[in-house]
PDB file as gemmi writes it, atoms N, CA and C in Angstrom:
CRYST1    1.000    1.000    1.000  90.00  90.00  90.00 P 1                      
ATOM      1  N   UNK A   1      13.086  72.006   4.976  1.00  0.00           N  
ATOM      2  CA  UNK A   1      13.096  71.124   3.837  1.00  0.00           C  
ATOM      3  C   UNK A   1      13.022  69.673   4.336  1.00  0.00           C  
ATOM      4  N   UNK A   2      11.818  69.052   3.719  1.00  0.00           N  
ATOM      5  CA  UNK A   2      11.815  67.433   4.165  1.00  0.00           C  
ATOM      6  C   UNK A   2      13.144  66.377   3.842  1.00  0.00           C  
ATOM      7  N   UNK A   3      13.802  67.114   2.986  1.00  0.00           N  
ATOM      8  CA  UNK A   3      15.284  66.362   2.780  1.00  0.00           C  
ATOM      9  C   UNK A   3      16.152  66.206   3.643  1.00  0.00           C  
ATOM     10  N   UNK A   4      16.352  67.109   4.626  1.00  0.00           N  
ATOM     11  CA  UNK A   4      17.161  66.812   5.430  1.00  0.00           C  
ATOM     12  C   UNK A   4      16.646  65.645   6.471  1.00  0.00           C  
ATOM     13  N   UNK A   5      15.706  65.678   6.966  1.00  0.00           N  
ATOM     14  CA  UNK A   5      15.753  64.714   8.214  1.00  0.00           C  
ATOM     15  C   UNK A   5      15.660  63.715   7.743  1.00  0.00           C  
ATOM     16  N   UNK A   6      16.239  62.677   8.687  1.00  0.00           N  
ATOM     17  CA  UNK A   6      16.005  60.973   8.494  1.00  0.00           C  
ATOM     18  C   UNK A   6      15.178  60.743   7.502  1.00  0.00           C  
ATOM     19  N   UNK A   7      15.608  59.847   6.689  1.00  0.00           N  
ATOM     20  CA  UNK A   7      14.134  58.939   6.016  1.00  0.00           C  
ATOM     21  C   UNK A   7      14.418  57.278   7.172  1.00  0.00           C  
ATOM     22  N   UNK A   8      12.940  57.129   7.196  1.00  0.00           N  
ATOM     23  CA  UNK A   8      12.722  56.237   8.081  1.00  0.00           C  
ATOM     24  C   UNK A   8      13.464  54.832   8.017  1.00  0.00           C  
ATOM     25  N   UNK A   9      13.872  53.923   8.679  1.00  0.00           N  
ATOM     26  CA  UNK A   9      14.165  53.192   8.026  1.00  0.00           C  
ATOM     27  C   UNK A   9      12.982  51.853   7.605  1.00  0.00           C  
ATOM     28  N   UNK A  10      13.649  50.868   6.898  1.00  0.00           N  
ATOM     29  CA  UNK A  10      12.642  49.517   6.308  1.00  0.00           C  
ATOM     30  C   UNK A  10      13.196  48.609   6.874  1.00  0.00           C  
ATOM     31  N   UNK A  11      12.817  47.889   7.610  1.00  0.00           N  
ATOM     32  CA  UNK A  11      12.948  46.359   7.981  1.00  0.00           C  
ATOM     33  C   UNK A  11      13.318  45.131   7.361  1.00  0.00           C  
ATOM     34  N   UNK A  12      14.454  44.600   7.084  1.00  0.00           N  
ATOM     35  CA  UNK A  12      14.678  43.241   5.870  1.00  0.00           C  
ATOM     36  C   UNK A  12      14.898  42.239   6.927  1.00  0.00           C  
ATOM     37  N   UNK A  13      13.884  41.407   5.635  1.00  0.00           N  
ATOM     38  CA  UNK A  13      13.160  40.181   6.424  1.00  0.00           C  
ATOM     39  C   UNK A  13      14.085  38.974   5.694  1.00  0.00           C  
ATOM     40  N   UNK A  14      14.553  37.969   5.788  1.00  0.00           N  
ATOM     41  CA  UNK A  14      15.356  36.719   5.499  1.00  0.00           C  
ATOM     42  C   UNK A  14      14.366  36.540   4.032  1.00  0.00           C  
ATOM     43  N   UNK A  15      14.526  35.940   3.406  1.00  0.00           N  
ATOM     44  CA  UNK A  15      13.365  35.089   2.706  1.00  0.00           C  
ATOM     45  C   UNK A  15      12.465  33.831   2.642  1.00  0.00           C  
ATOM     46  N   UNK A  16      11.746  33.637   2.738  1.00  0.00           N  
ATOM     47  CA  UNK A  16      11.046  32.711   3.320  1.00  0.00           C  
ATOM     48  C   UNK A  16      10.572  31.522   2.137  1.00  0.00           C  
ATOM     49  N   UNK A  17      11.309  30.137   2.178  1.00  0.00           N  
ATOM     50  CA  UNK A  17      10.541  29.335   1.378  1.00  0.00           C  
ATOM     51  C   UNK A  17       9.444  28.872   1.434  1.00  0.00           C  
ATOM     52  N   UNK A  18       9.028  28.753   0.006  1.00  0.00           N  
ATOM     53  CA  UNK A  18       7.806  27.890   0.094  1.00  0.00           C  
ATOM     54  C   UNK A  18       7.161  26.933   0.884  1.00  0.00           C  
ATOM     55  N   UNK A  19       8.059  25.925   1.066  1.00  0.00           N  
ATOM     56  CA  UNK A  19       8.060  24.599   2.196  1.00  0.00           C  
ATOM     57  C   UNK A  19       8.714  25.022   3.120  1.00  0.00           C  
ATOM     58  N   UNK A  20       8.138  23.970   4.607  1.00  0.00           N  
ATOM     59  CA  UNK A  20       8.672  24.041   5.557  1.00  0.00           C  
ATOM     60  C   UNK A  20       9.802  23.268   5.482  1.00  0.00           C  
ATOM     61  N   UNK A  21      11.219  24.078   6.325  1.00  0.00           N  
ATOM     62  CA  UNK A  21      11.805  23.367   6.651  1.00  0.00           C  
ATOM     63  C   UNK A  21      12.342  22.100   7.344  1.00  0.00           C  
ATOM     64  N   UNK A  22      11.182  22.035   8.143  1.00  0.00           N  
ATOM     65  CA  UNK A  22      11.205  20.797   9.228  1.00  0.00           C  
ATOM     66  C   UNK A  22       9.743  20.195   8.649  1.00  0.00           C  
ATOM     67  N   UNK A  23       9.786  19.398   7.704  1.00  0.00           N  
ATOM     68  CA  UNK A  23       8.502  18.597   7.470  1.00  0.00           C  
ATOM     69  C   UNK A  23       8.152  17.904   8.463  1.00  0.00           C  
ATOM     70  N   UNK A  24       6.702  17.096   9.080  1.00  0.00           N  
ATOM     71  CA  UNK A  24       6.825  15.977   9.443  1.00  0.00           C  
ATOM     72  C   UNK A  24       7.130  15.087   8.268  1.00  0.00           C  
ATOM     73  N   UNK A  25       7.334  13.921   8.830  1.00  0.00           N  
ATOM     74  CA  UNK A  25       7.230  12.521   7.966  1.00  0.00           C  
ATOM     75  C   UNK A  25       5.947  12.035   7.557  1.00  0.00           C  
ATOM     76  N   UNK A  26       5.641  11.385   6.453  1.00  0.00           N  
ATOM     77  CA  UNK A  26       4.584  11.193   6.559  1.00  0.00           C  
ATOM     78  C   UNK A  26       4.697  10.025   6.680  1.00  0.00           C  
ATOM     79  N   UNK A  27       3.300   9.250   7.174  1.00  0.00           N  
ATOM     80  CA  UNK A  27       3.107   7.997   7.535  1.00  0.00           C  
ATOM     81  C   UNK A  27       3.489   7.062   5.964  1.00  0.00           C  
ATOM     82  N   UNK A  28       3.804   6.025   5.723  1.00  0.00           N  
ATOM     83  CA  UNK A  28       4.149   5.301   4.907  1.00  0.00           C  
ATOM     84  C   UNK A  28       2.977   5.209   4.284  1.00  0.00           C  
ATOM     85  N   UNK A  29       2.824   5.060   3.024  1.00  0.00           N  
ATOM     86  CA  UNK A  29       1.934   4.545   1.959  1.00  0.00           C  
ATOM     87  C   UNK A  29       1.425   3.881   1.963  1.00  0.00           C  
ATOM     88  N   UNK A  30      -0.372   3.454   1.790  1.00  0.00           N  
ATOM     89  CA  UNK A  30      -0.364   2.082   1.318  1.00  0.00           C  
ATOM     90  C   UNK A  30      -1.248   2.333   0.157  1.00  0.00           C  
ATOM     91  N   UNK A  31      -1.250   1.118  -0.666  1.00  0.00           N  
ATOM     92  CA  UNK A  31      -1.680   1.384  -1.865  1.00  0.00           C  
ATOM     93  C   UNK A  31      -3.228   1.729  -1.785  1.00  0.00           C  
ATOM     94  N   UNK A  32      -3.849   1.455  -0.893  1.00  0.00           N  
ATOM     95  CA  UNK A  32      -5.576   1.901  -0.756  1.00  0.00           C  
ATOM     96  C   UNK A  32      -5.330   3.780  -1.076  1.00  0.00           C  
ATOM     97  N   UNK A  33      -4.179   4.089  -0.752  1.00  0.00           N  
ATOM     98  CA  UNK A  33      -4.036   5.259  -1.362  1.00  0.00           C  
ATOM     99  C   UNK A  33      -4.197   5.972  -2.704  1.00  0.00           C  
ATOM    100  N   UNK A  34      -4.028   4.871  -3.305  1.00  0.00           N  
ATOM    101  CA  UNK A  34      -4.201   5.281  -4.949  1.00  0.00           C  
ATOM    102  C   UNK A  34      -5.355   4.929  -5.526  1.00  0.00           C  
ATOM    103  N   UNK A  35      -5.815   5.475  -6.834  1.00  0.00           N  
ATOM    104  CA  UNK A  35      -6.964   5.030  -7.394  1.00  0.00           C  
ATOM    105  C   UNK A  35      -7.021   4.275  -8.081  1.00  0.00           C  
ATOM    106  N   UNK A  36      -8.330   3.857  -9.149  1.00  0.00           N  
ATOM    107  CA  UNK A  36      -7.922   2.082  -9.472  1.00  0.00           C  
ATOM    108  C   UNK A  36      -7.150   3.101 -10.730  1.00  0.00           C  
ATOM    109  N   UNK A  37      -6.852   3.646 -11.467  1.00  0.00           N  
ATOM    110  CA  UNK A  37      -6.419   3.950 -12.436  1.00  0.00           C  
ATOM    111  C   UNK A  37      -5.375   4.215 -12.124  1.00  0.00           C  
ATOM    112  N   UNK A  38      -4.771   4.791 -10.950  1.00  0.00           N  
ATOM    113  CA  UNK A  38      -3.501   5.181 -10.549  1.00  0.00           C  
ATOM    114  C   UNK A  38      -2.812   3.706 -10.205  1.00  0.00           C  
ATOM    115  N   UNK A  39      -3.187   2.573  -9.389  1.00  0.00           N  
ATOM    116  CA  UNK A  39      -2.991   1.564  -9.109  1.00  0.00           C  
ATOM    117  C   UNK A  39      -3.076   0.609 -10.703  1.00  0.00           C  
ATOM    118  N   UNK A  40      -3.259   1.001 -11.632  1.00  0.00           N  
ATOM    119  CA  UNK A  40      -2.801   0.771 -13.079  1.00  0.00           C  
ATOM    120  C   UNK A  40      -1.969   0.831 -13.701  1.00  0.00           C  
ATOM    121  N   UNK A  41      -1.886   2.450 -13.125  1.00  0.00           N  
ATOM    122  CA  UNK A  41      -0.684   2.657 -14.468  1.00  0.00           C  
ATOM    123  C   UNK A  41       0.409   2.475 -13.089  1.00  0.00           C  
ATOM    124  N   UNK A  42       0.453   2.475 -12.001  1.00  0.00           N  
ATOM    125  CA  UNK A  42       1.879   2.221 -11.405  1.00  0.00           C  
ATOM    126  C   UNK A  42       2.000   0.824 -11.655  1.00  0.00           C  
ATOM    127  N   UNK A  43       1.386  -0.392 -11.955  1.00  0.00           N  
ATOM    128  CA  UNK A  43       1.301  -1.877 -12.280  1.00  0.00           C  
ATOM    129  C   UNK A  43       2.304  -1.341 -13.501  1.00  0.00           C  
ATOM    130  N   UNK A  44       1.832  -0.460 -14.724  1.00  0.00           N  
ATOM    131  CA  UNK A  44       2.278  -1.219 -16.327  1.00  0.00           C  
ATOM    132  C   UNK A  44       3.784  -0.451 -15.901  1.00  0.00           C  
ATOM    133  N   UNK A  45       3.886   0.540 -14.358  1.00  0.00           N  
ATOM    134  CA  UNK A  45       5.249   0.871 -14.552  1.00  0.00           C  
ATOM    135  C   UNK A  45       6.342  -0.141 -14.198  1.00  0.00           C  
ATOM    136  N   UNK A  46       5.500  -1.113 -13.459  1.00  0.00           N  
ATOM    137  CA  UNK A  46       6.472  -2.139 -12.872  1.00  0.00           C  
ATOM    138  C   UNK A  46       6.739  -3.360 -13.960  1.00  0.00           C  
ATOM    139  N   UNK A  47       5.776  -3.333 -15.060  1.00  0.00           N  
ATOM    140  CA  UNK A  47       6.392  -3.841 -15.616  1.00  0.00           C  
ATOM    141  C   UNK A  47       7.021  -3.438 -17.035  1.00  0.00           C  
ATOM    142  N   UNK A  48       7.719  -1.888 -16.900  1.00  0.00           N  
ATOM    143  CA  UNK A  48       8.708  -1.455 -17.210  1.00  0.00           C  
ATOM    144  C   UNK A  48       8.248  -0.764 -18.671  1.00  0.00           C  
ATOM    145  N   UNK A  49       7.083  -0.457 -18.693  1.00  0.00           N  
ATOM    146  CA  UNK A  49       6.462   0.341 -19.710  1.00  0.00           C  
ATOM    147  C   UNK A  49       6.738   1.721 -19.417  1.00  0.00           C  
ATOM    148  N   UNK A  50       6.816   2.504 -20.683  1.00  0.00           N  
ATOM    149  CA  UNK A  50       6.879   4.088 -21.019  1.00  0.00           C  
ATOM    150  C   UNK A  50       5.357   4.621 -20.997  1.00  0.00           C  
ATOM    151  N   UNK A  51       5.460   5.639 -20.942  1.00  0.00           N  
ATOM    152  CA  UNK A  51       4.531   6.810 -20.877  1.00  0.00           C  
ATOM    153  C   UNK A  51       3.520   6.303 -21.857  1.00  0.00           C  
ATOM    154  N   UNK A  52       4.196   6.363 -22.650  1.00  0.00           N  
ATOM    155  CA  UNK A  52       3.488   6.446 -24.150  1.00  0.00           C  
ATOM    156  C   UNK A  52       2.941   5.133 -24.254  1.00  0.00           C  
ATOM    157  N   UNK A  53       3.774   4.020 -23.831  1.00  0.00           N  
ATOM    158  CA  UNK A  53       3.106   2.742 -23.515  1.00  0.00           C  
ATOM    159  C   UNK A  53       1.860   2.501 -22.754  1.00  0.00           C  
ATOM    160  N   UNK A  54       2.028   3.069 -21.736  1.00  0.00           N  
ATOM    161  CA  UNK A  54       0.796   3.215 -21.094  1.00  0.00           C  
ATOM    162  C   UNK A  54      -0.489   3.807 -21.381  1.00  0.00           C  
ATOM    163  N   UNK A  55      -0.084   5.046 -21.906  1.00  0.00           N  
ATOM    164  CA  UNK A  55      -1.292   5.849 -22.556  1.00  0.00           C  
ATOM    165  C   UNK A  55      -2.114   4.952 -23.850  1.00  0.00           C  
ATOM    166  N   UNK A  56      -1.101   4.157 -24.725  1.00  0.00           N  
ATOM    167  CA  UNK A  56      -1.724   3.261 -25.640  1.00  0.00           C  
ATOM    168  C   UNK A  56      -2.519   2.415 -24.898  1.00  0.00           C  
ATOM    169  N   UNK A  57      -2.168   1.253 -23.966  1.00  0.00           N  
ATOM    170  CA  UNK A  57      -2.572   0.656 -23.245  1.00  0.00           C  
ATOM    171  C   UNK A  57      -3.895   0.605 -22.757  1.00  0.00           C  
ATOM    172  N   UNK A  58      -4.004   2.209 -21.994  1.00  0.00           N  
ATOM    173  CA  UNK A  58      -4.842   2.536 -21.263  1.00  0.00           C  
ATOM    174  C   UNK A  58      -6.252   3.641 -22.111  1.00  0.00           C  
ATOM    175  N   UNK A  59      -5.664   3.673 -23.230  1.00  0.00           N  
ATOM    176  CA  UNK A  59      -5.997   4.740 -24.070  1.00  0.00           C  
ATOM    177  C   UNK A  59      -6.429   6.206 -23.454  1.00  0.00           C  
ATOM    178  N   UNK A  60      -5.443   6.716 -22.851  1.00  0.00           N  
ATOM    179  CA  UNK A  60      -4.851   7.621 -22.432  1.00  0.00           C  
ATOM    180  C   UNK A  60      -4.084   8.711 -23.256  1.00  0.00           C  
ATOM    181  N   UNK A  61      -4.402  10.074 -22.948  1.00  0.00           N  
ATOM    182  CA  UNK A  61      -3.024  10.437 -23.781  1.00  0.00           C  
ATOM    183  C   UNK A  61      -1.724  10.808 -22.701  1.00  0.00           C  
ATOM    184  N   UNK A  62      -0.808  10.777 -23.677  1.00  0.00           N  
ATOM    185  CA  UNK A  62       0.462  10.705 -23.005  1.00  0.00           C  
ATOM    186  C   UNK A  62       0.532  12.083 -21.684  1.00  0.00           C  
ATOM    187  N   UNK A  63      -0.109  13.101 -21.926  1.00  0.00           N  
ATOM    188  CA  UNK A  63      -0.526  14.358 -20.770  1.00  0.00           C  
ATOM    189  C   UNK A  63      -0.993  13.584 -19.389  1.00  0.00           C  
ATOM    190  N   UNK A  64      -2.160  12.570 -19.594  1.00  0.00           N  
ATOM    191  CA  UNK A  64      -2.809  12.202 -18.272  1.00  0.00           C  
ATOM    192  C   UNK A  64      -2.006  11.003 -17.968  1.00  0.00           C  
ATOM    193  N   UNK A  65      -1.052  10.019 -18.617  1.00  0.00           N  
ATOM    194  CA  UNK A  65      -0.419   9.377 -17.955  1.00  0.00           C  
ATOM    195  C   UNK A  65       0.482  10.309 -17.246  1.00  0.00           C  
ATOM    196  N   UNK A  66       1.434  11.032 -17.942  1.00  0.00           N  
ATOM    197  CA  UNK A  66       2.321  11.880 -16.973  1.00  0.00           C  
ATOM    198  C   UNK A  66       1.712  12.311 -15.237  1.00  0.00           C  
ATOM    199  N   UNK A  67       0.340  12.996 -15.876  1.00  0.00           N  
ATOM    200  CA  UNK A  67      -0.206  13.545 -14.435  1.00  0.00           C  
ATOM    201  C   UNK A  67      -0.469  12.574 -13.719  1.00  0.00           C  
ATOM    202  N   UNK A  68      -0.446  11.019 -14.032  1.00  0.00           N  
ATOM    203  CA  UNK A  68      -0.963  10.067 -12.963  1.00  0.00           C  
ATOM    204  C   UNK A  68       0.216   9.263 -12.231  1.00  0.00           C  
ATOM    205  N   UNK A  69       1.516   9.516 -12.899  1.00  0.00           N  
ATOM    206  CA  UNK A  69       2.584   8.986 -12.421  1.00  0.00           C  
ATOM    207  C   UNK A  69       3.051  10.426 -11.859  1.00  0.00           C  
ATOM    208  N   UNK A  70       2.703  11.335 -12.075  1.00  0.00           N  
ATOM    209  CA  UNK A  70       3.162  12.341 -11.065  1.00  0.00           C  
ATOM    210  C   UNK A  70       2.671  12.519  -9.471  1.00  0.00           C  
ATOM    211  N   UNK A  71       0.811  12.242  -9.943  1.00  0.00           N  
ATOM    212  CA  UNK A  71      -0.083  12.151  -8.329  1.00  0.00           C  
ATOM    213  C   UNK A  71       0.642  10.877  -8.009  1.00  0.00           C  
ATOM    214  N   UNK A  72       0.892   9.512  -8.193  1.00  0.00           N  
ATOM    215  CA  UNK A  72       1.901   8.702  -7.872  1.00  0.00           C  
ATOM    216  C   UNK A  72       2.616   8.786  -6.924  1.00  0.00           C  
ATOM    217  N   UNK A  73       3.842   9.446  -7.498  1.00  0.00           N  
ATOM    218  CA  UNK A  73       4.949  10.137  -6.617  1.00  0.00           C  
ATOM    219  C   UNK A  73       4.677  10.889  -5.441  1.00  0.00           C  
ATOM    220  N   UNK A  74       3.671  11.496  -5.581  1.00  0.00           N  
ATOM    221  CA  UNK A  74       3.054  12.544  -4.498  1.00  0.00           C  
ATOM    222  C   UNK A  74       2.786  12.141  -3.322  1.00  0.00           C  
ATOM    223  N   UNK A  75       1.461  11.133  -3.731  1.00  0.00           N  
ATOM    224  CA  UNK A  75       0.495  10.194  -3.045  1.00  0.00           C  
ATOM    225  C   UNK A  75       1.626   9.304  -2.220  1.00  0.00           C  
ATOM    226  N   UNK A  76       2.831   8.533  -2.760  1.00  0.00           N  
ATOM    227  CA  UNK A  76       3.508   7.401  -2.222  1.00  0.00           C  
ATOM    228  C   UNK A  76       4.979   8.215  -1.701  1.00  0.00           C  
ATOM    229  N   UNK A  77       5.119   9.160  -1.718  1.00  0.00           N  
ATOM    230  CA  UNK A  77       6.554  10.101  -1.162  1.00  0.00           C  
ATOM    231  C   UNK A  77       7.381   9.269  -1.697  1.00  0.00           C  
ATOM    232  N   UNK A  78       7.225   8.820  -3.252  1.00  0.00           N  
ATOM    233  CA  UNK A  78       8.585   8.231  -3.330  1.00  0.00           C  
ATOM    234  C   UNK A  78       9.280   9.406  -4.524  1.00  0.00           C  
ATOM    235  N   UNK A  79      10.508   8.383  -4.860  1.00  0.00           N  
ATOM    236  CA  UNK A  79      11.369   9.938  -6.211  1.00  0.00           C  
ATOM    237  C   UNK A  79      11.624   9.746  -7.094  1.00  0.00           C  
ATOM    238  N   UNK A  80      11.013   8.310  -7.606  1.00  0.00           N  
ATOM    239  CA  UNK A  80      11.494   8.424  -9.334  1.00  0.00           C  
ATOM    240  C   UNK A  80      10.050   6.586  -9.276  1.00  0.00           C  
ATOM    241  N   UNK A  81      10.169   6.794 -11.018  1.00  0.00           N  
ATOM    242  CA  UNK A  81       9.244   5.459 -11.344  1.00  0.00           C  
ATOM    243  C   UNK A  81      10.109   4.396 -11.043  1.00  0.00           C  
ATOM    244  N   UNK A  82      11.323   4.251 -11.269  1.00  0.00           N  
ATOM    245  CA  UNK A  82      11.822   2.518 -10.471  1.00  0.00           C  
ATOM    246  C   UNK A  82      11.379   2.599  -8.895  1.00  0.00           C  
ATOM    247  N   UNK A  83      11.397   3.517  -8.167  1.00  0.00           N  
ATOM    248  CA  UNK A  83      10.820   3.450  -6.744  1.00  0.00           C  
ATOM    249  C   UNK A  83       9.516   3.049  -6.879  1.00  0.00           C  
ATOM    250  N   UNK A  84       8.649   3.727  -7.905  1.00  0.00           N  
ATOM    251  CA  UNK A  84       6.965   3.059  -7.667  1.00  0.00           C  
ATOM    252  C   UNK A  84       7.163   1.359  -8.321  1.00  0.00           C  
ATOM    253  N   UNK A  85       8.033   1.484  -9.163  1.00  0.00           N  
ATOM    254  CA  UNK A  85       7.727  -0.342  -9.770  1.00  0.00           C  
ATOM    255  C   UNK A  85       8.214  -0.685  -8.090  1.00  0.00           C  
ATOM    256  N   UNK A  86       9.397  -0.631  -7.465  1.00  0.00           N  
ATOM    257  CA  UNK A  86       9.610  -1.243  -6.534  1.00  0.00           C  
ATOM    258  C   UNK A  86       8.898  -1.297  -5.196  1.00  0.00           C  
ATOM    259  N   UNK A  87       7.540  -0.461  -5.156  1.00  0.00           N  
ATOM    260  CA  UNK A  87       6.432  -0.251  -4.010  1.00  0.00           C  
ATOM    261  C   UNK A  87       5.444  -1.035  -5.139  1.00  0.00           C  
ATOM    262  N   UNK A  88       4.638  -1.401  -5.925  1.00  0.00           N  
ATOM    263  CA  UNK A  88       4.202  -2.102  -6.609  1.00  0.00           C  
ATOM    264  C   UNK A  88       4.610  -3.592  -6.361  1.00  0.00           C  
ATOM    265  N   UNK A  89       5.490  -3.829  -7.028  1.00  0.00           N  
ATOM    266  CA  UNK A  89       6.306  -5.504  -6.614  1.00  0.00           C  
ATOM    267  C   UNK A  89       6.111  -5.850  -5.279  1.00  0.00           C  
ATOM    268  N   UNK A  90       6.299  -4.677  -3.957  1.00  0.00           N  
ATOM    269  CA  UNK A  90       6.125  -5.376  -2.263  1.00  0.00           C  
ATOM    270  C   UNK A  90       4.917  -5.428  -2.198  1.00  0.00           C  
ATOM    271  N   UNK A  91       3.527  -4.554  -2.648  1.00  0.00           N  
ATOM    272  CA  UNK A  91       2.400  -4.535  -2.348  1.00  0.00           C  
ATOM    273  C   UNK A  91       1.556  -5.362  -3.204  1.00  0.00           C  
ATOM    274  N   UNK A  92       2.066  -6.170  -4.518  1.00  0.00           N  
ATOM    275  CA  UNK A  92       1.352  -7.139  -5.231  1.00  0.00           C  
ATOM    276  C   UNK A  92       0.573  -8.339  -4.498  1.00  0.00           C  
ATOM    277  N   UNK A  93      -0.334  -8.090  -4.597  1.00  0.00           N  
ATOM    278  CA  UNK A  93      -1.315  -9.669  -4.102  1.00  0.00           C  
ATOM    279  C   UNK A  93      -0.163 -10.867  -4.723  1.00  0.00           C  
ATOM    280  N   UNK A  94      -1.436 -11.881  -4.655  1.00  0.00           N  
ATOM    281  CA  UNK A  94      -0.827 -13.459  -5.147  1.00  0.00           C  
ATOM    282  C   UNK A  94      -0.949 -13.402  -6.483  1.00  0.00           C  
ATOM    283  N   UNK A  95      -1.999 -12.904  -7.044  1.00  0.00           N  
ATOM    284  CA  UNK A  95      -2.458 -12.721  -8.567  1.00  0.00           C  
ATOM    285  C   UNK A  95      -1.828 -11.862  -9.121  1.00  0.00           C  
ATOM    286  N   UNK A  96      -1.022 -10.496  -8.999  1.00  0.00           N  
ATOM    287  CA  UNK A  96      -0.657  -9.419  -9.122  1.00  0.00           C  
ATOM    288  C   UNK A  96      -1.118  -8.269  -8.620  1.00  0.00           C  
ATOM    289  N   UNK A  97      -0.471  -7.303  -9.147  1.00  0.00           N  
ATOM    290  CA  UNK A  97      -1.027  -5.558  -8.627  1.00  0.00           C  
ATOM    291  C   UNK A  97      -2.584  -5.545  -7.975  1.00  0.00           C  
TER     292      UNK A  97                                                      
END                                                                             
């Protein structure tokens, strides 16, 4: 009877995240990184406009501003919109953004 002998055993593996644990760093940002539309709407964030502000602005809807302050974040490794107004404000020309 195949019941009696051993059943083989299975191997358990840790689980494995998505991301690496040991990132490199990435090289710092510069704004040639962004596009002129992205280099827009991070401008109307610095000067302390909403989503919805922007999308009027830009005549945008409020969906593609989100996605452009999200590539934002991405693009500049930073973690919230006062961090992009505050990479905006250091990288402003003489004229502005």
């Amino acid at each position: 009877d195949e019941l009696d002998e051993p059943l083989p055993l299975v191997q358990v593996t840790a689980e494995q995240h998505l991301e690496p644990a040991c990132r490199p760093k990435p090289k710092p940002a510069e704004p040639a990184t962004l596009t002129a539309r992205e280099s827009e709407v991070v401008s109307l964030i610095a000067d302390g406009k909403s989503n919805a502000a922007i999308a009027a602005e830009l005549d945008l809807s409020e969906h593609t501003v989100k996605r452009h302050v999200a590539n934002i974040l991405l693009k500049l490794d930073l973690p919230s919109r006062a961090a992009a107004a505050a990479f905006s404000a250091r990288h402003a020309g003489p004229d502005g953004p």
